[in-house]
C-alpha positions in Angstrom: 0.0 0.0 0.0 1.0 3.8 -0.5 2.7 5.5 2.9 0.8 8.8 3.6 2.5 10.6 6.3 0.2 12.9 8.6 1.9 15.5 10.6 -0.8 17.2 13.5 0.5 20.1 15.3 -0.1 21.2 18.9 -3.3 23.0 18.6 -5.0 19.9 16.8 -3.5 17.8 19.8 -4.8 20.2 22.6 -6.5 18.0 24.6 -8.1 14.2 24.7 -10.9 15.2 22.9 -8.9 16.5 20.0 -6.7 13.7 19.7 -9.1 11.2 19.5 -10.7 13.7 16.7 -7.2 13.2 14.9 -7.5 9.2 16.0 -10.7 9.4 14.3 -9.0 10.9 10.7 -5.9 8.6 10.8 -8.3 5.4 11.4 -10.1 6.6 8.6 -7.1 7.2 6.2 -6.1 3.3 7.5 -9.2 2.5 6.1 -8.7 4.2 3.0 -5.9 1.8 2.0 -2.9 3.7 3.0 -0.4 2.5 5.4 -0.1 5.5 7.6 2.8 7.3 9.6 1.8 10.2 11.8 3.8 12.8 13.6 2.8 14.3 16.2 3.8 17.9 18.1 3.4 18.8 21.7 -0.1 19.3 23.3 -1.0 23.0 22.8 1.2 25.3 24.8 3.2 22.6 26.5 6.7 23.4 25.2 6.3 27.3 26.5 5.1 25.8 29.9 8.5 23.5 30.1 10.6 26.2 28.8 9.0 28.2 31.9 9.6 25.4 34.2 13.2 25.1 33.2 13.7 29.5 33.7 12.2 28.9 36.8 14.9 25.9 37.8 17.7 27.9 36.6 17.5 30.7 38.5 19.7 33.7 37.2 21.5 31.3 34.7 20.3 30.2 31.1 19.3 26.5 31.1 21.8 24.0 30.1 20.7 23.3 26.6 21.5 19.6 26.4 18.8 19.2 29.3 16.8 21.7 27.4 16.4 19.1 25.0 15.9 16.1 27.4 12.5 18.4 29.1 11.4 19.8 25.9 11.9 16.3 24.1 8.8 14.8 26.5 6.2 17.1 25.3 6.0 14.9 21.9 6.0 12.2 23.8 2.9 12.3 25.4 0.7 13.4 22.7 2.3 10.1 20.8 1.5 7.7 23.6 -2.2 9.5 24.0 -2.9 8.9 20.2 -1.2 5.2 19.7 -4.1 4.6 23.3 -7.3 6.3 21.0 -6.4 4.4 17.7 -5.9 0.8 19.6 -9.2 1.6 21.2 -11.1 2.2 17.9 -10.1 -1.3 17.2 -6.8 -1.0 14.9 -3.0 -1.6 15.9 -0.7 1.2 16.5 2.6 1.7 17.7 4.8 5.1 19.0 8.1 5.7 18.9 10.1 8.9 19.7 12.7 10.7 17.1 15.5 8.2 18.0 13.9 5.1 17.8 12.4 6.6 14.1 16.0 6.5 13.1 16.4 10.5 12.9 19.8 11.4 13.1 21.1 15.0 13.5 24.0 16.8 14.1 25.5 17.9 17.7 23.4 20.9 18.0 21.2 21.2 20.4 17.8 23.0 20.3 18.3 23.9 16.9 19.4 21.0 15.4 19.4 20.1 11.9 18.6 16.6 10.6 21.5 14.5 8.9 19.8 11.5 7.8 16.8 9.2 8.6 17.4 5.5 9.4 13.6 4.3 9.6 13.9 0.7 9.8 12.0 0.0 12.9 9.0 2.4 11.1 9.3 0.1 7.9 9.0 -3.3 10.1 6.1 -2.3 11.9 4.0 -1.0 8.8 4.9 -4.0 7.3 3.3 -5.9 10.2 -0.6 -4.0 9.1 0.7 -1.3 12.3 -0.1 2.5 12.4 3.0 3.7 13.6 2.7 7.4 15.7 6.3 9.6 15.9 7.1 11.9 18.0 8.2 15.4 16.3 10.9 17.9 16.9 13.3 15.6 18.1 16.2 13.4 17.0 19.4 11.8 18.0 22.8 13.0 17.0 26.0 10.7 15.7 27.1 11.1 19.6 23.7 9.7 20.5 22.6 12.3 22.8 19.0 13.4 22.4 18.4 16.6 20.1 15.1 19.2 19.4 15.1 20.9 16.1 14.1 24.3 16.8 10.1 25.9 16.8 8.2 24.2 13.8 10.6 21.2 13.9 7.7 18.4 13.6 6.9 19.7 10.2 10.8 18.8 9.4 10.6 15.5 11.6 7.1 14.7 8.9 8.8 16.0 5.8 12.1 13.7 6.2 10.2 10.7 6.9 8.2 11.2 3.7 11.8 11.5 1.9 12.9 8.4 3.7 9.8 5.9 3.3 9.2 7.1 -0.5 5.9 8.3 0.7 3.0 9.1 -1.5 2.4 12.7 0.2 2.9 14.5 3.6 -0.1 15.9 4.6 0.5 18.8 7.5 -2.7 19.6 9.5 -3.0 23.0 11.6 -5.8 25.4 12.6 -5.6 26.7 9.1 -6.6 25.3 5.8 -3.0 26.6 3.9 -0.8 29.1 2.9 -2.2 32.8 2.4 -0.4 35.7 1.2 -0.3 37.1 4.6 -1.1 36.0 8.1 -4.7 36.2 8.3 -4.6 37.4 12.1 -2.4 40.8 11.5 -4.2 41.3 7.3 -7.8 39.9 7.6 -8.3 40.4 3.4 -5.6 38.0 3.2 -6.1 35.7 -0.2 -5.7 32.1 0.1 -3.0 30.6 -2.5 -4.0 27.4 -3.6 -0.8 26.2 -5.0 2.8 26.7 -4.4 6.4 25.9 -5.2 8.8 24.6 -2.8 11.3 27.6 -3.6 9.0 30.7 -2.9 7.5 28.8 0.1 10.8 28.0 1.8 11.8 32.0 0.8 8.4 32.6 3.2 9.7 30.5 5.8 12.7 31.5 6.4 11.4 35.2 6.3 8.9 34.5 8.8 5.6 32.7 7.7 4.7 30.3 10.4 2.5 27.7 8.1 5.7 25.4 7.3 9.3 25.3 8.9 11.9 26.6 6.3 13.6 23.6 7.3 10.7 21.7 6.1 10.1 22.8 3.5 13.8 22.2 2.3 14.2 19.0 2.9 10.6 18.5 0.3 12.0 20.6 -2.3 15.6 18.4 -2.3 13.2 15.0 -2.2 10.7 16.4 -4.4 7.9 15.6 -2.3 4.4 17.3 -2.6 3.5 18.7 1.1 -0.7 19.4 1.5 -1.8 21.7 4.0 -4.7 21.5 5.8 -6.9 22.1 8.2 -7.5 19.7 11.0 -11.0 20.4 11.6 -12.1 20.0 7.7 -12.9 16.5 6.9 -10.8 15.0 3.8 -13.1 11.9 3.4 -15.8 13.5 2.8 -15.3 13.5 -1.0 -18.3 16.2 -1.1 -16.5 18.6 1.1 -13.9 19.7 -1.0 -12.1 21.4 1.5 -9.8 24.1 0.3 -5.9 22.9 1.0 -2.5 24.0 -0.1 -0.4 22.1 -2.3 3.3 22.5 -2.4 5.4 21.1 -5.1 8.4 21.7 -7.0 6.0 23.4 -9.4 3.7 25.2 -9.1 1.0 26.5 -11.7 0.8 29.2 -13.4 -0.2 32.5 -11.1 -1.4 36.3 -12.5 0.5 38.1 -9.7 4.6 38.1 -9.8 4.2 38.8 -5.7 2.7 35.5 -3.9 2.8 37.2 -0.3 4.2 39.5 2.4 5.7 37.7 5.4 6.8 39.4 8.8 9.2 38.2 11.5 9.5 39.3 14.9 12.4 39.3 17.8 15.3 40.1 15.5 18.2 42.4 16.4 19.9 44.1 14.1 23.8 44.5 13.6 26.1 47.0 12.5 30.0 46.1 11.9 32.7 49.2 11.6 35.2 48.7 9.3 37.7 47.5 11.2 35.9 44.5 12.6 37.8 41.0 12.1 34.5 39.3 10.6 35.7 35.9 11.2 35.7 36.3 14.6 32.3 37.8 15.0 30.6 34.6 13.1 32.7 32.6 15.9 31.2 34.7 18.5 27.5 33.4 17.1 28.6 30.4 16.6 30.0 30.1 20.9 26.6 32.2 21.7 24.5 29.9 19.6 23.4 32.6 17.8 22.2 32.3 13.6 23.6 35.6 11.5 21.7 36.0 8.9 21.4 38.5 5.7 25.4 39.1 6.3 26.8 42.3 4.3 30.6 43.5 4.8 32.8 45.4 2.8 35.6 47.9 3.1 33.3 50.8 5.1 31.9 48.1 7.4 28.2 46.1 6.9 25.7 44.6 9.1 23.8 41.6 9.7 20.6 40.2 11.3 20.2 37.9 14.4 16.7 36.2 14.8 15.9 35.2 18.2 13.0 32.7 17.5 15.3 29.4 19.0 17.6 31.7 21.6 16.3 30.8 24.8 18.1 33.1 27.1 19.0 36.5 24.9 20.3 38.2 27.5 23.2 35.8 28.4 23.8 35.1 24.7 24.2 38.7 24.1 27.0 38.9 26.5 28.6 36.5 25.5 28.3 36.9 21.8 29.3 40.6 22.8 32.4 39.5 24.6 33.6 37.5 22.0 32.9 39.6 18.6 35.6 42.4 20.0 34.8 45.9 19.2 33.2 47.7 16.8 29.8 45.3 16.9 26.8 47.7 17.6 23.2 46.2 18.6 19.9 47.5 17.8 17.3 45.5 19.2 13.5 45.7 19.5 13.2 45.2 15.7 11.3 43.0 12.9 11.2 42.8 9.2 8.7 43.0 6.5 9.5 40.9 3.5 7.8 40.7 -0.2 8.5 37.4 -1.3 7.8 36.1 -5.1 9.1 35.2 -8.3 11.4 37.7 -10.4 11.2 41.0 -8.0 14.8 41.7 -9.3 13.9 42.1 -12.6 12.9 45.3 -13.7 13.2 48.3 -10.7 9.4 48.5 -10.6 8.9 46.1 -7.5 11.5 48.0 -5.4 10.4 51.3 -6.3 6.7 50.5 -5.3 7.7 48.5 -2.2 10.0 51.6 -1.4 7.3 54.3 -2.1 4.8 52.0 0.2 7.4 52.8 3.0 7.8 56.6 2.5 3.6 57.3 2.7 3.6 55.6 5.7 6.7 57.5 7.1 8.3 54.2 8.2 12.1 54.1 8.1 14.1 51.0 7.1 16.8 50.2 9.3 18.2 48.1 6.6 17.1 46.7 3.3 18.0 44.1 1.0 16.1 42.8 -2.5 17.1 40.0 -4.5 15.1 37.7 -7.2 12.5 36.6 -4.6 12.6 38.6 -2.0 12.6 42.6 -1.2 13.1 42.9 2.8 13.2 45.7 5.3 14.0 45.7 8.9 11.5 48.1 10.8 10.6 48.9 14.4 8.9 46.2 15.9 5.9 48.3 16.3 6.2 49.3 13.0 5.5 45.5 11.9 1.5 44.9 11.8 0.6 48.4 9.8 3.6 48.1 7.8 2.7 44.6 6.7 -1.1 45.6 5.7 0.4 48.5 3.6 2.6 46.5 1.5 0.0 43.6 0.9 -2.2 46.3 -0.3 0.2 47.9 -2.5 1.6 44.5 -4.0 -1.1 41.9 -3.0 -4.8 44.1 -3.4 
């Protein structure tokens, strides 16, 4: 039989009652005729409450984050043994097994770790043997077999890979949204609904901010060339009537009337500026000791800057030191920032998309603390409360 893989995040997992809801769609995709491999993410707001607990342990000092992972790692964990229970008691055979046991191998990072390779034997032997077999997401084992979480949105990476590994038919990602729109719906309500997507703009999104797939993710399916469905968990897929509306991501996409597909915005960055006489090698090793990500790096002879998302830094203000410390003078901070980004096929092509995205700025009187444009993506970094009315005046101008 085909392999679908199912990947449910926390909000479908909530509670009981929602996971034997999600019990009730993988029985019925069983039943279907698909073998079936689910991934699941932590119940709701779990991870946030053991990322408090571990603050609170600490003290004044940042958690340890090898035993970061081991906490954090546990959230998954439940939700997987709570939905292997509710599918064995609606009468069909299931099995759970947590990132390691899947075979998910990943470098020495911890709580950003990125995936190497997927060993998924033990998955293969028990879908062989008529099981349903329920992983845990966001989680892995690296080469030194220590246990390893791969950042916020990681189950959508743990679902992808498996799909690359067991040749699957599809990965289907459930959420509290039905897809991909050209803006978050909660900050631009008039946002439009893309039905269809390629794996290159999408990842651009990601790693510019949208939160419907993990950039990660959404990498890993463009390399294996595997079609990724989005979906809501609340529409039902077997209800051939429904016709739910979805997004489909593959390597590519049909044919769309508007150059721009959305406008994405990212929170919690800091932005850096670099004098001249800064040794730039040293300042990457700085991030690299502070475990911190530079991203959108610019240097030349009068100096450059750079960008430092703090989405996976779990104590800024002890990275900061020491990333500080060890980047050596002439590294200046701005914090309290965020970026607006226009992401879609050829912007760099004629000067038109710039201008417009520039002039969009000026009427609102918002300054851009930096800027850069390339073939799929124009960006500025703004104030943070900039962000939201920024965001809405650029869909407008490019979207509307």
């Amino acid at each position: 039989m085909s392999i679908v893989v199912q990947k449910y995040g926390g909000s479908s997992v909530a509670d009981v009652t929602k996971i034997g809801q999600v019990a009730d769609k993988v029985v019925a995709t069983r039943r279907a005729g698909h073998d079936v491999v689910v991934v699941v993410s932590a119940m709701g707001k779990t991870t946030d409450g053991l990322l408090a607990l571990a603050r609170q342990a600490s003290g004044e000092a940042e958690p340890p984050r090898r035993e970061l992972d081991m906490l954090l790692s546990t959230g998954e964990r439940v939700s997987m043994s709570l939905l292997s229970i509710a599918i064995q008691a609606r009468g069909l055979d299931a099995i759970s097994f947590t990132g390691s046991q899947s075979g998910i191998i990943t470098n020495d990072r911890h709580f950003d770790a990125r995936i190497l390779e997927v060993r998924p034997h033990r998955i293969e032997d028990e879908l062989a043997r008529g099981r349903i077999v329920i992983v845990a997401g966001y989680q892995g084992m690296s080469y030194r077999r220590e246990i390893t979480t791969l950042g916020r949105g990681g189950s959508d990476t743990t679902a992808v890979a498996l799909a690359a590994a067991l040749d699957a038919e599809r990965c289907e990602i459930y959420s509290d949204v039905d897809g991909v729109y050209s803006a978050d719906p909660r900050v631009v309500p008039d946002a439009v609904h893309l039905p269809e997507i390629d794996h290159a703009v999408l990842q651009e999104m990601a790693e510019c901010g949208a939160k419907v797939l993990n950039a990660q993710a959404v990498e890993w399916a463009r390399r294996a060339k595997i079609a990724i469905y989005a979906r809501a968990t609340s529409d039902d897929w077997n209800d051939a009537a429904a016709a739910p509306r979805q997004t489909v991501v593959r390597t590519v996409a049909g044919e769309s009337e508007r150059r721009v597909r959305a406008v994405v915005s990212e929170s919690n960055l800091v932005l850096g500026h670099l004098a001249a006489s800064v040794d730039l090698g040293r300042v990457v090793a700085a991030a690299g000791e502070a475990g911190l990500a530079l991203d959108e790096v610019a240097f030349g002879p009068s100096g450059g800057t750079f960008v430092l998302p703090l989405l996976n830094v779990p104590d800024w203000a002890r990275a900061r030191a020491l990333f500080v410390d060890g980047a050596g003078p002439g590294v200046q901070l701005d914090e309290g920032l965020a970026s607006v980004s226009v992401v879609g096929d050829g912007l760099s092509a004629t000067h038109e998309s710039l201008h417009r995205f520039l002039a969009t700025l000026s009427a609102l009187g918002v300054a851009s603390r930096a800027l850069s444009s390339g073939p799929l993506r124009i960006a500025a970094v703004v104030a943070a409360a900039d962000v939201a009315r920024t965001t809405q005046a650029v869909h407008a101008a490019f979207v509307r």
